[in-house]
Every structure is written in C-alpha cells, then in structure tokens.
N, C-alpha and C positions, 0 to 999 in steps of 0.2 A: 504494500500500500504506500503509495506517495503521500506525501503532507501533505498536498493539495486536496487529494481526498481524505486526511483525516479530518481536512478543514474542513470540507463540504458535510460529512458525517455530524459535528458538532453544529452546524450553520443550521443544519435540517433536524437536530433533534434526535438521527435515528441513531438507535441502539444496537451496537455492537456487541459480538463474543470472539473470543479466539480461544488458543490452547495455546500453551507452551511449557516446553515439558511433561505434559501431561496434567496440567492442571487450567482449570475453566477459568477463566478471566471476561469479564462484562465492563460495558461502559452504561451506563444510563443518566438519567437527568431527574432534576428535583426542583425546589426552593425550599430556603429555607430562611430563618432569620437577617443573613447577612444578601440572603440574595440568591439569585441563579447557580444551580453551579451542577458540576459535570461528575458523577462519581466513577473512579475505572481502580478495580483491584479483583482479587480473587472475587467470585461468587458468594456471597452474603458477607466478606471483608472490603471492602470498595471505600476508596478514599475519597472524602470532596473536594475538590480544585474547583477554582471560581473564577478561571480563566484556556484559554488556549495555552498562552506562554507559561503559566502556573504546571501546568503537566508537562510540557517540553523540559521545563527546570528542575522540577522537582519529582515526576513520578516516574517509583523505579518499579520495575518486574522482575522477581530477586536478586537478583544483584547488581542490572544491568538499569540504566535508565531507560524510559521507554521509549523517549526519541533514538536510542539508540538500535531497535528493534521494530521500531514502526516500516523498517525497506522488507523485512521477511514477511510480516502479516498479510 
C-alpha cells in the first residue's frame, strides 16, 4: 500500500485489517472527548492517534514503526 492510499483510506473513513506475523491488526474510527481520531493496533488493543502525521511518528507494529511497513500491506 502506498501513502497515498493510506491517505485516501483515513480521508474516507474506511476501515482497514491486515496481519502481520500472524496476528490481526485493525484501523477504525471514533470521537471522543479530544476529538476525531483514528484507532490502529492489535484487535480489541488499538491505539488512538488524532492525526495522519501522529501514526506516521508514533505508531509502531512490534517493533517496527508503521510507516515503516505500510510498502508490504
């Protein structure tokens, strides 16, 4: 998956899964007090990030960041 389309992904709302390693990974969407935000981590452990650039910086998928795994998806 290119960035372009994981922009397009988050722009649209729609919800994503992968695997890796063998374990289920989700993104989905909410609000919540602070606002908008995008949760992506294991299946019922999902982190919320309140931005694009916020998950490019900060969200890892064990060990790795996840911008640095978003060319395999």
């Amino acid at each position: 998956m290119t960035k372009d389309d994981f922009i397009l992904l988050i722009e649209t709302k729609k919800e994503f899964e992968f695997t890796y390693k063998g374990k289920l990974y989700t993104m989905t969407y909410g609000t919540d007090e602070k606002g908008a935000y995008i949760a992506l981590g294991r299946l019922y452990e999902p982190v919320r990030y309140y931005s694009f650039g916020e998950i490019m910086n900060e969200a890892k998928i064990e060990n790795h960041f996840f911008r640095e795994l978003l060319e395999i998806l």
